[in-house]
N, C-alpha and C positions, 0 to 999 in steps of 0.2 A: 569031264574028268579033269581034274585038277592035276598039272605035273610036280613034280619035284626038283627044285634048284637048290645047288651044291654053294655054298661059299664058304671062302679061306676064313677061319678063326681071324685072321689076323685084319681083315677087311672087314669083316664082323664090327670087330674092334673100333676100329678105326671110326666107322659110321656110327657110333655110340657115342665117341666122343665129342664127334662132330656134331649130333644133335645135343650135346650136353651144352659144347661151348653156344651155341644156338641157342638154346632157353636163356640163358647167362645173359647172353645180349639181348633177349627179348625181355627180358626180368630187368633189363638196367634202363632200357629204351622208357619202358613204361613208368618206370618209378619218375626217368626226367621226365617227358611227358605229365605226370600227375603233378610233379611240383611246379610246373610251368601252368597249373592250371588256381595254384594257389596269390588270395589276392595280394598279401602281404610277404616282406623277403627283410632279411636280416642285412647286418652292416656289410656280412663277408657275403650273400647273397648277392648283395646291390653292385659290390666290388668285381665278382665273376662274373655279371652281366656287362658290367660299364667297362672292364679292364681299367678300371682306376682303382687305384689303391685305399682299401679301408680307410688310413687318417684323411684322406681326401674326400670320401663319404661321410665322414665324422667331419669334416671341415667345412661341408657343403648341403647339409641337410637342411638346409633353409631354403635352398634352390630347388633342392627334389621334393620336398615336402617329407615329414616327418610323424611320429606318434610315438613318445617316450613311456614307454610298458615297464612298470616295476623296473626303473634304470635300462631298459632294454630299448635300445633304438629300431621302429618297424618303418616301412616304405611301403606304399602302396605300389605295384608293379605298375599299373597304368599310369603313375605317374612319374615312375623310374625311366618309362617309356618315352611318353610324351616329353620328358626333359631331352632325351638322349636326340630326338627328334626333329627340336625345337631349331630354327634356323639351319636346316638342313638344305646343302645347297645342293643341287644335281648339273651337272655341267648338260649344256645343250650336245646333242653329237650330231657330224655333218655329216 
């Protein structure tokens, strides 16, 4: 036999919204995730990965390599990567 538990309306509540704000972030989680899985990124894309500023993507697009779409500048992420990468030094630790 199954019992019966009593909860306060207000605890009810509460746990409602706590799984809402939960889906929310599990709904945001995924969306980056899927775009993280996309090959090509935009100027202000390339910008939010590198923390360099757009006119410096636009200034540098020759380094990261480039593909000019109906006026539209793309980057291939692996190679947005591999620049960011490139001469990367790791200090030795003792």
């Amino acid at each position: 036999m199954n019992g019966l538990t009593v909860f306060e309306t207000e605890a009810v509540h509460e746990l409602l919204a706590e799984l809402r704000s939960l889906r929310l972030r599990a709904e945001e989680m995924h969306a980056e995730l899927k775009s993280l899985k996309e090959p090509y990124m935009t100027t202000s894309e390339v910008a939010a990965l590198t923390r360099f500023g757009e006119k410096w993507v636009q200034d540098n697009k020759e380094k990261l390599g480039f593909k000019n779409v109906g006026g539209n500048l793309r980057f291939k992420r692996k190679d947005v990567e591999a620049f960011m990468n490139e001469d990367y030094f790791i200090a030795k630790r003792s």
